[in-house]
C-alpha positions as a printed NumPy array, in Angstrom:
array([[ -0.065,  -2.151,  11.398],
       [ -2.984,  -2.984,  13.223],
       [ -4.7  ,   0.098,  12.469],
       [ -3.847,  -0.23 ,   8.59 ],
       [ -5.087,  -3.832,   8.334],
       [ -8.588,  -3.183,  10.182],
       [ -9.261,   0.027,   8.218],
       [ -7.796,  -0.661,   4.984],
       [ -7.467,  -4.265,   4.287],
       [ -3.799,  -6.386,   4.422],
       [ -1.686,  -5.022,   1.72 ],
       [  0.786,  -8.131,   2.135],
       [ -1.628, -10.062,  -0.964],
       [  1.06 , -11.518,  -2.94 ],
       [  1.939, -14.525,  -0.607],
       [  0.706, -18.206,  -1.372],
       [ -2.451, -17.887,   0.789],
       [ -3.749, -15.072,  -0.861],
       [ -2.88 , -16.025,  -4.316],
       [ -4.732, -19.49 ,  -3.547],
       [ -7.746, -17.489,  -2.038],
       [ -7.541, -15.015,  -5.477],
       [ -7.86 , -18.331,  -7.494],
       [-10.877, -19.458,  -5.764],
       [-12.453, -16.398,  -5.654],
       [-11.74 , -15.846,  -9.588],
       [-12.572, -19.445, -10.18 ],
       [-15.907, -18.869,  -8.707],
       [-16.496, -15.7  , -11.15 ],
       [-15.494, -17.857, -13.627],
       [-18.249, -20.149, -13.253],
       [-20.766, -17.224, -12.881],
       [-19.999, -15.102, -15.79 ],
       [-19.783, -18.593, -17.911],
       [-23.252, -20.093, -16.172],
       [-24.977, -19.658, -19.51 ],
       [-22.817, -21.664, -21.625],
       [-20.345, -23.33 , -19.431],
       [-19.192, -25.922, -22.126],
       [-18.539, -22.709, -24.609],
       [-14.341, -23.005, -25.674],
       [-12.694, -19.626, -24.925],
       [-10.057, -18.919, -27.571],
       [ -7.21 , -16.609, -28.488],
       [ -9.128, -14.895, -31.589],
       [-12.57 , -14.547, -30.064],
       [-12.238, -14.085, -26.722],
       [ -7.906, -13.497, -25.66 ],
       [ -6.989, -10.719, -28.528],
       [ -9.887,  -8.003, -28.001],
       [ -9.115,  -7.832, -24.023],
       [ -4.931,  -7.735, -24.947],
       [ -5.673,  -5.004, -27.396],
       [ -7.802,  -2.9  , -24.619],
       [ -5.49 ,  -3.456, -22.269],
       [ -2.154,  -5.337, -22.538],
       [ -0.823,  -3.849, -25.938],
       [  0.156,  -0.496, -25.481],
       [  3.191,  -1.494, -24.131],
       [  3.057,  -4.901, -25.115],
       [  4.232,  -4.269, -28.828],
       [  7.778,  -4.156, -30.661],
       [  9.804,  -1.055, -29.524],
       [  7.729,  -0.387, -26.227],
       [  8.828,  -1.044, -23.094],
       [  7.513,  -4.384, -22.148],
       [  9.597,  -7.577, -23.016],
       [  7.701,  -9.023, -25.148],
       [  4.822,  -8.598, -28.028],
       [  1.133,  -9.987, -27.45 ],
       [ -0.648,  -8.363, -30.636],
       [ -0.615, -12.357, -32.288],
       [ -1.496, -15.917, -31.429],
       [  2.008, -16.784, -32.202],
       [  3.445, -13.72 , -29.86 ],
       [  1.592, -14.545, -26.87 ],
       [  1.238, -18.223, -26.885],
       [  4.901, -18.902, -25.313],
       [  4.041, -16.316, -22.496],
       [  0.081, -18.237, -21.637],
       [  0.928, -19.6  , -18.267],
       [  2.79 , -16.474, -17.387],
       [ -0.02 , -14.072, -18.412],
       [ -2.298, -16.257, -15.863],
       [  0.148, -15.758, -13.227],
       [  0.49 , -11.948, -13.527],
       [ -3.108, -11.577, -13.636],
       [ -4.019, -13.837, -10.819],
       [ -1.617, -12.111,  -8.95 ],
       [ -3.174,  -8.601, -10.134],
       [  0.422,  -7.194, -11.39 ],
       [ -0.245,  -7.131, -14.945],
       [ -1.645,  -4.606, -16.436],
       [ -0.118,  -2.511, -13.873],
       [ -3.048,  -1.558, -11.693],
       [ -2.789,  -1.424,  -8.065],
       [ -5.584,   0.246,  -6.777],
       [ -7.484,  -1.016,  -4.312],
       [-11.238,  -1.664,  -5.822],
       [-12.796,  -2.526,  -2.297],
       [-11.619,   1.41 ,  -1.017],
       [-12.587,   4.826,  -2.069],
       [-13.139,   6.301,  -5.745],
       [-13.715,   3.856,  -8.407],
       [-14.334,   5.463, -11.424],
       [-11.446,   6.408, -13.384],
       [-10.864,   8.083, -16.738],
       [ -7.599,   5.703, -17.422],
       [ -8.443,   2.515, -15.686],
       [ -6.063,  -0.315, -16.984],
       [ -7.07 ,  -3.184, -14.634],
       [ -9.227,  -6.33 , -16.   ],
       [-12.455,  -7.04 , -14.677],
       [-13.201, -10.37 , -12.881],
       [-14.449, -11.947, -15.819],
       [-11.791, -11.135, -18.056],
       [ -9.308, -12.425, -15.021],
       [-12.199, -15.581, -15.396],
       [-11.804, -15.947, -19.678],
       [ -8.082, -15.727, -19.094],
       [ -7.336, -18.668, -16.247],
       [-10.191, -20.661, -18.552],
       [ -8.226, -19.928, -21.898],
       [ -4.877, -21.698, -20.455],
       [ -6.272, -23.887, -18.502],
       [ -8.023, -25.19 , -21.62 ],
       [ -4.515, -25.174, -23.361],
       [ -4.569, -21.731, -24.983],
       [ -6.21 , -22.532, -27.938],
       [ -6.21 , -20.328, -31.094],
       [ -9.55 , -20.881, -32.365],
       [-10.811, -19.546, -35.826],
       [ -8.305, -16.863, -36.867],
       [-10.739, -15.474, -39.321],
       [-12.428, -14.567, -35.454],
       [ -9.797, -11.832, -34.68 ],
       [-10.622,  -8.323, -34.247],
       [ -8.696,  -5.871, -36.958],
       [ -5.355,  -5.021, -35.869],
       [ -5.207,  -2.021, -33.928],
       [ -3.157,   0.977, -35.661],
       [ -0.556,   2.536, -32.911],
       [  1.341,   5.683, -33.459],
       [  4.546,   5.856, -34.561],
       [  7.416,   5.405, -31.69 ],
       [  7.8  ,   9.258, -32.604],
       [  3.589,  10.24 , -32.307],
       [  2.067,  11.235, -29.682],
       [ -1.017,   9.26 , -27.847],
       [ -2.528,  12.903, -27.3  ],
       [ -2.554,  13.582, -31.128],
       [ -5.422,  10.585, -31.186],
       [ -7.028,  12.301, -28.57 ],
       [ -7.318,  16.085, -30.041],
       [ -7.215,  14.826, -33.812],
       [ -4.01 ,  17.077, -34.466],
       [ -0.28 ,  17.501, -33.085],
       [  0.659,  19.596, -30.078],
       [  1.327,  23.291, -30.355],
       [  5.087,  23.213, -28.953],
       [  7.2  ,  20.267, -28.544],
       [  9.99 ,  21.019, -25.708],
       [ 12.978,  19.463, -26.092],
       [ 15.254,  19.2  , -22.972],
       [ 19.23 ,  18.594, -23.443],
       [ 21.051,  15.236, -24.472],
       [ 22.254,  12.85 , -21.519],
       [ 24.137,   9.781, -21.512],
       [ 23.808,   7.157, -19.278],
       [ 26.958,   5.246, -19.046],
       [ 26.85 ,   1.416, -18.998],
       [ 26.856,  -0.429, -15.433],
       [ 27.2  ,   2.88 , -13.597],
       [ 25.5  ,   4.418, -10.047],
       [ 22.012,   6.161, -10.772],
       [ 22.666,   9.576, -11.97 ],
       [ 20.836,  13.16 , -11.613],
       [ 20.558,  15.564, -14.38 ],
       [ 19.295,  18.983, -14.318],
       [ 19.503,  20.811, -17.365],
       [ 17.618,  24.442, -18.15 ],
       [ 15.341,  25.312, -21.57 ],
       [ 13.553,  27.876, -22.842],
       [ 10.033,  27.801, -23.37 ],
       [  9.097,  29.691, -26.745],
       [  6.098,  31.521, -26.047],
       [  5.826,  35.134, -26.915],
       [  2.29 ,  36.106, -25.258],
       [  0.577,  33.993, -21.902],
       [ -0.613,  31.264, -22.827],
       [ -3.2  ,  28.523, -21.002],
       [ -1.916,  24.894, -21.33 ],
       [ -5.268,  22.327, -22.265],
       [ -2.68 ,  18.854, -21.614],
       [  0.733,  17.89 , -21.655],
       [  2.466,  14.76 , -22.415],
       [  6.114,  13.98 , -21.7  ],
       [  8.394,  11.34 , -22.469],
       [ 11.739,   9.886, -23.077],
       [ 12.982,  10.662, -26.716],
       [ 13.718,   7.364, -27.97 ],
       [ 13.023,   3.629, -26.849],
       [ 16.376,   2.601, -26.038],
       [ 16.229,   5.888, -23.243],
       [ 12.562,   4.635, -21.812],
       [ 15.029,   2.15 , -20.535],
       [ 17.475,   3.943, -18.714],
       [ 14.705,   7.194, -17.474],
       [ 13.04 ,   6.091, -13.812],
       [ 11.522,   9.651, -14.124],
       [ 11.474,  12.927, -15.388],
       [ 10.452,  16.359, -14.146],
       [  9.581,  19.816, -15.467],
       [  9.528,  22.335, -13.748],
       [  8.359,  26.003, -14.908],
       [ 10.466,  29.108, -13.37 ],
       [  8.582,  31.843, -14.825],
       [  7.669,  35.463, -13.93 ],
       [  4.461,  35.801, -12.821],
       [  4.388,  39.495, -11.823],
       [  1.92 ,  40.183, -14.497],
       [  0.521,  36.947, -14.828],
       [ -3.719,  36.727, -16.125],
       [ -5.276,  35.099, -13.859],
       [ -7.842,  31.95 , -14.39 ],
       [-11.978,  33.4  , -14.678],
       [-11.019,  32.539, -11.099],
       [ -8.87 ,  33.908,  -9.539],
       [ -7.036,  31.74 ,  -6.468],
       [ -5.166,  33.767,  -3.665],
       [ -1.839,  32.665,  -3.856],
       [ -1.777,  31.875,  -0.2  ],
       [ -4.277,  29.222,  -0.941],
       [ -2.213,  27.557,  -3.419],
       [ -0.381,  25.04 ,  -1.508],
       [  3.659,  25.929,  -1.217],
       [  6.245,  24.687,  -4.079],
       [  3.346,  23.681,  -6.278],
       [  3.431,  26.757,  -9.203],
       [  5.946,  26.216, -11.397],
       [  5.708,  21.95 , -11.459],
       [  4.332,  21.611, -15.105],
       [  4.685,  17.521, -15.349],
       [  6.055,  14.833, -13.645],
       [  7.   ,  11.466, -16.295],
       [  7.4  ,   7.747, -15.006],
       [  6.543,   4.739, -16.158],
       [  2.895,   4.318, -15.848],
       [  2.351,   8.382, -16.701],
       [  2.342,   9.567, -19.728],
       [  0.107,  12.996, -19.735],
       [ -2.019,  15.09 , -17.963],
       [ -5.156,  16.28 , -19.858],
       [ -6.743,  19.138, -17.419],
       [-10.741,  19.412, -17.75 ],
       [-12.17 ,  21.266, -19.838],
       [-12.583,  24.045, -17.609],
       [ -8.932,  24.025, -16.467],
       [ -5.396,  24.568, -17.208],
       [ -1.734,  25.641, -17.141],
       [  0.083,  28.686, -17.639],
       [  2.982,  29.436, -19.566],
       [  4.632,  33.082, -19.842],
       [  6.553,  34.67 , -21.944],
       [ 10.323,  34.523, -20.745],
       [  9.484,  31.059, -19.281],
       [ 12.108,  28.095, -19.161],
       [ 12.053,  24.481, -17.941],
       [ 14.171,  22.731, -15.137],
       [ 14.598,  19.585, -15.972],
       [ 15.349,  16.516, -14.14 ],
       [ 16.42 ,  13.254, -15.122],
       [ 16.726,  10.636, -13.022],
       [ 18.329,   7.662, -14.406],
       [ 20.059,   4.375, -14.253],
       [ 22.01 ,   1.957, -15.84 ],
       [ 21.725,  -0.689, -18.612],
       [ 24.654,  -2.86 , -19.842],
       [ 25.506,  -0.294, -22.253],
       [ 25.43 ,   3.331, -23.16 ],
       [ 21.968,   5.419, -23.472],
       [ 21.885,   8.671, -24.741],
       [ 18.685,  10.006, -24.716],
       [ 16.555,  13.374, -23.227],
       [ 13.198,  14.265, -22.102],
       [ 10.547,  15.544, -25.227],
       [  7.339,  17.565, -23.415],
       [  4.612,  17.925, -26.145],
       [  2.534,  20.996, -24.922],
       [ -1.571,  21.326, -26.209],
       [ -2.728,  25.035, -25.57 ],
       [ -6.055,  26.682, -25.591],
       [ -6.756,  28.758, -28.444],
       [ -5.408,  32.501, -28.248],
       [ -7.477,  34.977, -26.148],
       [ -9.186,  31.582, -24.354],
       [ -8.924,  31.435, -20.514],
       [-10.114,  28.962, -18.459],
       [-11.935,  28.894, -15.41 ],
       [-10.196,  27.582, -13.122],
       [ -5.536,  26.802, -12.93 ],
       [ -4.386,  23.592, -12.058],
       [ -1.379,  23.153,  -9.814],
       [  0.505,  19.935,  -9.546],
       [  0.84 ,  19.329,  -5.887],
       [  3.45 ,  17.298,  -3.909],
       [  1.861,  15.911,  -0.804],
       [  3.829,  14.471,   1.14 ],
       [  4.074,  12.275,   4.561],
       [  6.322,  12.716,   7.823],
       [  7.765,  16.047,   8.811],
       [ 10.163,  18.272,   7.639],
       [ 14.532,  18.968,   8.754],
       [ 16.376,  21.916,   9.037],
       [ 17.199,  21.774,   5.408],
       [ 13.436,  22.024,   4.422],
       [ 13.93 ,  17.92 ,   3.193],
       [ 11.509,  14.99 ,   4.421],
       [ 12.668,  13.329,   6.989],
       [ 11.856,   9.65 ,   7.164],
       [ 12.91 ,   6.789,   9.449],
       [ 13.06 ,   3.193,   8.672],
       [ 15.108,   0.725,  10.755],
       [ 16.107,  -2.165,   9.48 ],
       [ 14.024,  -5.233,   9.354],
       [ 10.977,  -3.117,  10.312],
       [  7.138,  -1.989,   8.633],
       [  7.199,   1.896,   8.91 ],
       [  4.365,   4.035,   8.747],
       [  4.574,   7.621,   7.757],
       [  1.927,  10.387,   7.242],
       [  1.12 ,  13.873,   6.277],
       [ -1.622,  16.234,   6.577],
       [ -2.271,  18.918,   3.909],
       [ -4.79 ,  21.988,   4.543],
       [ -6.787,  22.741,   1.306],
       [ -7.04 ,  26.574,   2.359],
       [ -9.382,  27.223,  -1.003],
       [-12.23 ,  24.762,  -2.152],
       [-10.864,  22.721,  -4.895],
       [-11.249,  19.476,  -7.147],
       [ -8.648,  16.533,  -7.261],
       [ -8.098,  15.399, -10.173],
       [ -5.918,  12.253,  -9.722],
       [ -3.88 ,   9.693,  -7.203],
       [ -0.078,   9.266,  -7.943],
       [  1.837,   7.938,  -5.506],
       [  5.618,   7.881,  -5.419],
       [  7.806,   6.04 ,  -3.088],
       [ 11.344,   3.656,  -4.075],
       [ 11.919,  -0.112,  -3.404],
       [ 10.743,  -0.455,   0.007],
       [  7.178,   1.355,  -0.345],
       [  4.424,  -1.243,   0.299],
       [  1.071,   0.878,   0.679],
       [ -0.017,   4.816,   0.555],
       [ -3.658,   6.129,   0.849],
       [ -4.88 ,   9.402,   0.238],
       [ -8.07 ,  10.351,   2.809],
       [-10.045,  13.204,   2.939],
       [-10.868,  14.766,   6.758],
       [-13.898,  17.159,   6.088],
       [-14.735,  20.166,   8.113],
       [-17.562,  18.28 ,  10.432],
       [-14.446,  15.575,  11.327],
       [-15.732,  12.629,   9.175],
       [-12.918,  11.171,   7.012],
       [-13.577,   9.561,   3.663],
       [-11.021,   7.296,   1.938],
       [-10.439,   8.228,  -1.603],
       [ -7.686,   6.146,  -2.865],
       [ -6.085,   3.317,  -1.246],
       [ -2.663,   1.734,  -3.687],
       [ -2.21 ,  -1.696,  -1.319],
       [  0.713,  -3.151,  -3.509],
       [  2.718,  -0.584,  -4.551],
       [  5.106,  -1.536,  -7.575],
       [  8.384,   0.658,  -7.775],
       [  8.801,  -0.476, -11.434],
       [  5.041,   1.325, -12.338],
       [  4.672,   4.791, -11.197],
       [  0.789,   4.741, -12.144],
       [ -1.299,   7.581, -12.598],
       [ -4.923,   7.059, -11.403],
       [ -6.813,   9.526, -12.941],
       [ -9.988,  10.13 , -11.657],
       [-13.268,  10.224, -14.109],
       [-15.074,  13.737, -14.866],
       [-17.536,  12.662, -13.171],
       [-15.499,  10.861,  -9.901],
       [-12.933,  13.379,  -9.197],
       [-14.186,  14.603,  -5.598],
       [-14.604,  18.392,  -5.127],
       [-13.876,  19.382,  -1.605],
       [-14.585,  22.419,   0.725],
       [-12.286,  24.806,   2.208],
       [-10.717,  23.381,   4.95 ],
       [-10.723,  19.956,   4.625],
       [ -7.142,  18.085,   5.593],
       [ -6.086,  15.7  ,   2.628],
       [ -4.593,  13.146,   4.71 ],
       [ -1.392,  10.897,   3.317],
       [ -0.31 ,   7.707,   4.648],
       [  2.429,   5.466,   4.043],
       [  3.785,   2.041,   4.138],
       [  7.298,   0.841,   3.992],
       [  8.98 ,  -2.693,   4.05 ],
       [ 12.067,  -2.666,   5.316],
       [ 11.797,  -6.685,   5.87 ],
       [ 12.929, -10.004,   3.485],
       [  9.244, -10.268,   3.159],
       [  9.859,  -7.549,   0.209],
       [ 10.912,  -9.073,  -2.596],
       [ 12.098,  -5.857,  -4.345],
       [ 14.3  ,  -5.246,  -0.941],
       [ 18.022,  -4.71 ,  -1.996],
       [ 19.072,  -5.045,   1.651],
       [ 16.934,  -5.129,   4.66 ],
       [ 19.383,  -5.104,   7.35 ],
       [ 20.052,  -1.559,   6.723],
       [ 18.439,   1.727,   7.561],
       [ 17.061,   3.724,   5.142],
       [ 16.109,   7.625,   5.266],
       [ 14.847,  10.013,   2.819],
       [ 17.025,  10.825,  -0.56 ],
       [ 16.896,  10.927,  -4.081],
       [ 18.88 ,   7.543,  -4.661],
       [ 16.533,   4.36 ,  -5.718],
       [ 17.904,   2.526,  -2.211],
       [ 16.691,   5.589,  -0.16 ],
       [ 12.948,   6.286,  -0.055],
       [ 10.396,   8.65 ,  -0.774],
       [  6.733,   8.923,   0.361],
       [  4.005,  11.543,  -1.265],
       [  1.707,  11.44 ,  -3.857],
       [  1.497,  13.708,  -6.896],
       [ -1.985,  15.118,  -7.028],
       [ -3.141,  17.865,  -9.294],
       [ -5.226,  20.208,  -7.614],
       [ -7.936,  22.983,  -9.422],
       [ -8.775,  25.503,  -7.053],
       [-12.606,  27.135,  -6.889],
       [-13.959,  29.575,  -5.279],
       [-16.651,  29.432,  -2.275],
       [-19.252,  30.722,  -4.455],
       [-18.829,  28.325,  -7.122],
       [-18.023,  25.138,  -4.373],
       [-21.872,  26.107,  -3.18 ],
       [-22.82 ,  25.991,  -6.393],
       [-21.864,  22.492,  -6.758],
       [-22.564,  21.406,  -3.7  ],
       [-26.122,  22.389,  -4.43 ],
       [-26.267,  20.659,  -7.956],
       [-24.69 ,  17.797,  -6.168],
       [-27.296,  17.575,  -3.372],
       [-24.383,  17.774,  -1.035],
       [-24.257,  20.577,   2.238],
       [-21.217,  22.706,   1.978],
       [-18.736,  24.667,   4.441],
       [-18.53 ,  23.364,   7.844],
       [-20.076,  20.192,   7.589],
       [-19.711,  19.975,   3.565],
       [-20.011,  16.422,   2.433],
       [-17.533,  16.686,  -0.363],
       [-17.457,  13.749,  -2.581],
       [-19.567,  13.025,  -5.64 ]])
């Protein structure tokens, strides 16, 4: 622990002290970003409803997932000192990133800035006044519960729209495992621009911790990307993962010189994970599929990578050891045996996970941190995406170092039972510990290239990041 805390920064941040010393510290923002005018009210319409609409009301809305609406005055007043709370305590919106480690620019960044943490405390402190409601911004127009947030993005609806088999999740019932088979219906190979994935109704976003797709596909005469990536390079299991879907992920656009392939003959593995409400779900996973246009290939393929900590058992399964009442650390090391580009941070662990970082050891030895999660939420599997212009591009190689934290203590609030042991499974009360990080290979010709553009040296001592 020693080690984590000195190089990292305390993940335990949600305790009294550190909520006091996040008050002062946002109190003392407060006062700066307000120094002009500090007498100026802050109100619901002028100030309150543009920052809820940027970032609280995508799920915050009737028939999303949250538990309650903030798109009016009259929606969010009940829920004022609450909304300080959860942003005091940096749980709401649901962004756990470290900002004082690594990569900072993102291309889906939900958090708030200080000073909207600042106009927030001021706003109920002040009483959470509504202010001049001809002040409000226009209502912001959301799909339909049945449209797709990637139709806004391309300006038209996907090209295929997968639709895995019913399930039904009984009422009050153990979490259950369901891996169904469909076909894909392509006729010709096909690159994949984005994908988005979700649960097909709201009542089933309720009962779906996470879905999978998974692409078994025949490959034998497969195109290959402008360029091409030897297939020992690509690191094992990753081909046929098209999409992993949990709450805080919702798509994967690849970059505009990147993508997916599907072939013809191809079909999905599914997997739902789910668990139980106090009633019956019936529901299934919907994949909406965006393609390049025929006879378009991109540069480079994307592969969705599982990187994992601690070692492997006999049976090929992580093996991971947490006694009971203890902090566990666990860690992996991952060879990138091609240049490549990472294009985002997911990391995925169960109730007790506390902490994971993702570090990059370069060829010369150095190590540079690029994402550091210190308060890991099971309830938000976020996605942290990293900007076109962030995502670090790394020589061949470099080790992409994972690290872990669990809590198997009553410290952890979300901790069902921490008198017991807990080892690797698939259950919510076991654990898990890697991160889901999409990877676009390159090849050493075009890594010098960028390194070069980049002002950065390349090969054995490459500085990688941008």
């Amino acid at each position: 622990m020693a080690n984590m805390n000195s190089r990292l920064g305390t993940w335990s941040n949600i305790g009294v002290s550190a909520l006091v010393l996040s008050a002062f510290l946002i109190t003392s923002s407060a006062l700066r970003a307000d120094g002009q005018d500090k007498t100026k009210p802050v109100t619901f319409s002028k100030d309150i409803a543009p920052i809820l609409q940027e970032k609280c009301q995508d799920c915050h809305r009737p028939g999303q997932i949250a538990p309650m609406s903030l798109l009016t005055y009259q929606d969010a007043r009940p829920w004022a000192r609450d909304i300080k709370m959860r942003v005091l305590q940096h749980s709401m919106p649901p962004w756990f990133l470290d900002k004082t480690v690594g990569i900072q620019h993102f291309a889906n960044d939900l958090s708030l800035s200080d000073e909207q943490i600042a106009t927030i405390v001021k706003w109920v402190d002040a009483g959470a006044p509504q202010g001049d409601p001809k002040d409000m911004p226009p209502a912001k127009v959301w799909p339909a519960d049945d449209g797709w947030k990637l139709a806004k993005v391309f300006g038209r609806q996907p090209d295929l729209v997968l639709n895995g088999p019913d399930y039904t999740m009984k009422a009050n019932y153990q979490d259950q495992w369901d891996r169904p088979i469909s076909d894909v219906s392509v006729t010709e190979p096909r690159w994949v621009r984005a994908v988005e994935m979700r649960p097909s109704n709201p009542e089933a976003r309720k009962v779906f911790h996470h879905i999978l797709a998974s692409l078994y596909q025949d490959e034998t005469n497969a195109p290959s990307a402008q360029v091409p990536v030897a297939k020992e390079a690509v690191f094992p299991g990753t081909g046929g993962l098209l999409m992993e879907w949990a709450v805080g992920k919702n798509y994967d656009i690849y970059r505009q010189d990147a993508g997916k392939l599907l072939m013809p003959g191809a079909k999905i593995r599914w997997e739902y994970h789910t668990h139980s409400t106090d009633h019956d779900v019936t529901g299934h996973a919907q994949l909406a599929v965006y393609l390049y246009p025929k006879g378009e290939t991109p540069k480079y393929r994307t592969y969705l990578a599982l990187l994992g900590t601690g070692r492997r058992g006999p049976d090929g399964l992580p093996v991971l050891d947490i006694p009971p009442n203890s902090i566990e650390e666990s860690e992996g090391f991952h060879v990138l045996k091609a240049p490549a580009r990472l294009e985002n941070f997911q990391p995925h662990m169960h109730l007790r996970g506390k902490a994971m970082s993702m570090d990059a050891i370069l060829p010369d030895g150095t190590t540079q941190t690029l994402s550091y999660v210190g308060n890991f939420t099971f309830n938000w599997m976020t996605n942290y995406i990293y900007a076109d212009d962030a995502a670090p591009v790394l020589p061949k190689g470099t080790v992409i170092h994972i690290k872990a934290w669990h809590d198997n203590t009553n410290e952890n609030r979300n901790n069902p039972n921490p008198n017991e042991w807990v080892g690797y499974g698939d259950r919510t009360v076991d654990e898990m510990a890697h991160a889901w990080v999409n990877v676009t290979y390159m090849s050493d010709d075009d890594y010098k290239e960028w390194a070069a553009e980049h002002k950065q040296g390349h090969g054995e001592g490459g500085e990688a990041l941008r």
